[in-house]
N, C-alpha and C positions, 0 to 999 in steps of 0.2 A: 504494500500500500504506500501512497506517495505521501509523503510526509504534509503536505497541505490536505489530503483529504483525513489524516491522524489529527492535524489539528483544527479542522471543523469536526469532527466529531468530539474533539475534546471540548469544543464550545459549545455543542448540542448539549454534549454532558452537564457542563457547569451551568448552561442556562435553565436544562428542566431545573437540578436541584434549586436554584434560585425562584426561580415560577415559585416552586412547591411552598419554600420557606415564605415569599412574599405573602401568596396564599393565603397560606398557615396565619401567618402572623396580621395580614390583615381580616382572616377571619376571628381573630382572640378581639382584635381593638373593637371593629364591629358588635360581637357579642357584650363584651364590657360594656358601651353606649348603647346598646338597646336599655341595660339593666338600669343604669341610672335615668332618671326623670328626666324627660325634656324641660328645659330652663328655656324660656326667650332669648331670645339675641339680644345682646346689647349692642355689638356691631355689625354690620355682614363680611365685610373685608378689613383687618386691619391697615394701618395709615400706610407703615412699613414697605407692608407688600405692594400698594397701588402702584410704589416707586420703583417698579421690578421694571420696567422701561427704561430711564433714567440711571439707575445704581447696579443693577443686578449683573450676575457675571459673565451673562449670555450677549449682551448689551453694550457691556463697556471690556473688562478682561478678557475674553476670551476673544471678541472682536478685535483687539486692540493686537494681543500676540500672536495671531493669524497675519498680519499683518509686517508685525516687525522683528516679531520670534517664533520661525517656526517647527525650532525645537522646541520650546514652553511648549507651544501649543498642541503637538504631538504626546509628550506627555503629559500633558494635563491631562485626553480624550483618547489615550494613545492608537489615532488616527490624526493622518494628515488632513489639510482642507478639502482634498479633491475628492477623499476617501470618506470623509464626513461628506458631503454634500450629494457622493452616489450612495451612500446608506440612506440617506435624509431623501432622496428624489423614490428610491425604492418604499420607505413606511409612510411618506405622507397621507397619502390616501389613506391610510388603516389609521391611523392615529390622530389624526388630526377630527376634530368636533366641531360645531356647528356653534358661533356667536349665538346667547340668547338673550331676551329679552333685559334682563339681570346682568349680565354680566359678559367679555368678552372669552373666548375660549383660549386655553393655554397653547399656542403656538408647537404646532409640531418640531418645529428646531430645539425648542426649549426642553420638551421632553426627551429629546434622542439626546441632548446633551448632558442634560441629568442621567438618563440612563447610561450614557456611555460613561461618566463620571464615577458613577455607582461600581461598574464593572470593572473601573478602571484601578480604582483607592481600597471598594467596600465602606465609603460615606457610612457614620450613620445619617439617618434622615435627615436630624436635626442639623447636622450641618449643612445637607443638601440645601436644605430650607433657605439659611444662613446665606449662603453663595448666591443661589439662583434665586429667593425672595418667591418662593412658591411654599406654602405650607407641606408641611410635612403628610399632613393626612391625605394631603392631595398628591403627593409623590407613592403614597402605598397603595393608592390607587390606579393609576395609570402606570407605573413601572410594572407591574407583570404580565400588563397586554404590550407595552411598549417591548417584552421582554420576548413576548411568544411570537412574534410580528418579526425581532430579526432574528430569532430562530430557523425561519421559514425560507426570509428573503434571499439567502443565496442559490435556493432553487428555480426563483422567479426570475 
């Protein structure tokens, strides 16, 4: 076997066990918030995060050493630009949602870069959070479909 097809299967490998754990663990947080009471909002979006345009790392850092460091940027996402942007053209479609009334949808680049980050360090969330100005609850949600989607993509 050619050693490129060794390691996409080694990345099948480590992506189910990821799906599974995300899963998993977004099914524990889920059950926990059914059990407690719904509480009213007191905001919908914190101030913080509006400024994920602005501050966030997708936005300013990562655009920035794409640019002028494209070693950082390698290993930041350990993918170059060209290589990030044919992953990003292959999941958009699967990943990317629908603006709603409420609120604007989480940019597909945003997601593949969190996810690639995840793959890349093993963030916890919270830091993901931190970085890219996306809630944490919102990254255990979409990182296991974000996860099964490039599972798949180098078949398509």
């Amino acid at each position: 076997m050619e050693q490129t097809d060794l390691l996409l299967q080694d990345v099948a490998v480590v992506a189910d066990i990821l799906i599974k754990e995300l899963n998993h663990i977004s099914k524990k947080t889920s059950n926990v918030r059914r059990k407690k009471e719904r509480k009213k909002r007191s905001i919908w979006t914190r101030k913080w995060i509006l400024r994920r345009e602005k501050l966030g790392a997708s936005d300013n850092f990562l655009q920035e050493v794409r640019m002028e460091d494209k070693a950082t940027y390698k290993n930041h996402l350990r993918l170059n630009g060209e290589q990030f942007d044919y992953l990003l053209q292959k999941v958009t479609s699967k990943i990317q949602r629908a603006d709603t009334v409420m609120r604007a949808a989480l940019p597909a680049k945003i997601k593949l870069q969190i996810a690639m980050r995840y793959l890349a360090t093993g963030d916890i969330f919270q830091s993901l959070e931190s970085s890219f100005r996306v809630p944490k609850s919102t990254i255990s949600k979409f990182l296991p479909e974000v996860m099964q989607y490039m599972k798949g993509w180098r078949s398509t």
